[in-house]
N, C-alpha and C positions, 0 to 999 in steps of 0.2 A: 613576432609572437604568434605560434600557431594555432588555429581554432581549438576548443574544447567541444571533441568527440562525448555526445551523451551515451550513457552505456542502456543500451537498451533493452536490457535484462532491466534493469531498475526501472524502467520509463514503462513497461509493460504492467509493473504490479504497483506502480504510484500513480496516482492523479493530484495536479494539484487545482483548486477549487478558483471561483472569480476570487474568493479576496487572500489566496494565497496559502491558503493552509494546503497542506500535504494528508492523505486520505490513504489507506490499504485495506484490502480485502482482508478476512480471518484466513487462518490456516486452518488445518483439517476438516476442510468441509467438502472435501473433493472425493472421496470415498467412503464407508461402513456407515453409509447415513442411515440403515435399517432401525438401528440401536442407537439412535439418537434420538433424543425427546424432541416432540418441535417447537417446543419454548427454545432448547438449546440450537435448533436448526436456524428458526425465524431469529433470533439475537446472533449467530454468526454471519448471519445473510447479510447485516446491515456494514456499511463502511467504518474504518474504524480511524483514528488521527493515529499518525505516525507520531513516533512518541519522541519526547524530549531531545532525548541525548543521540537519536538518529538523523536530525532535522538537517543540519550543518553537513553531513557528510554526502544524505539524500540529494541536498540543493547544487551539491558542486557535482554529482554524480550524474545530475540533470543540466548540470550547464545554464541553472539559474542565479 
């Protein structure tokens, strides 16, 4: 049976925590941040849980 290659496009924009949870950055925070409120700035700055229905496909993509 041969190893399971992590893909590492995934592994770049996931972290997963000490007790296991899976974490990602927001999107659109990488540019036109002039026009962003920074209530809206400072709440996408923060880590977000990868969500439900993504966890199972994330974990084998990670080779966990």
């Amino acid at each position: 049976m041969p190893k399971i290659k992590t893909q590492k496009g995934i592994a770049k924009r996931v972290r997963v925590t000490r007790n296991g949870k899976l974490v990602r950055r927001n999107s659109w925070m990488s540019h036109r941040l002039h026009q962003k409120s920074k209530k809206h700035k400072r709440k996408d700055h923060t880590e977000q849980p990868v969500s439900k229905a993504d966890r199972k496909t994330i974990r084998r993509a990670l080779g966990i």
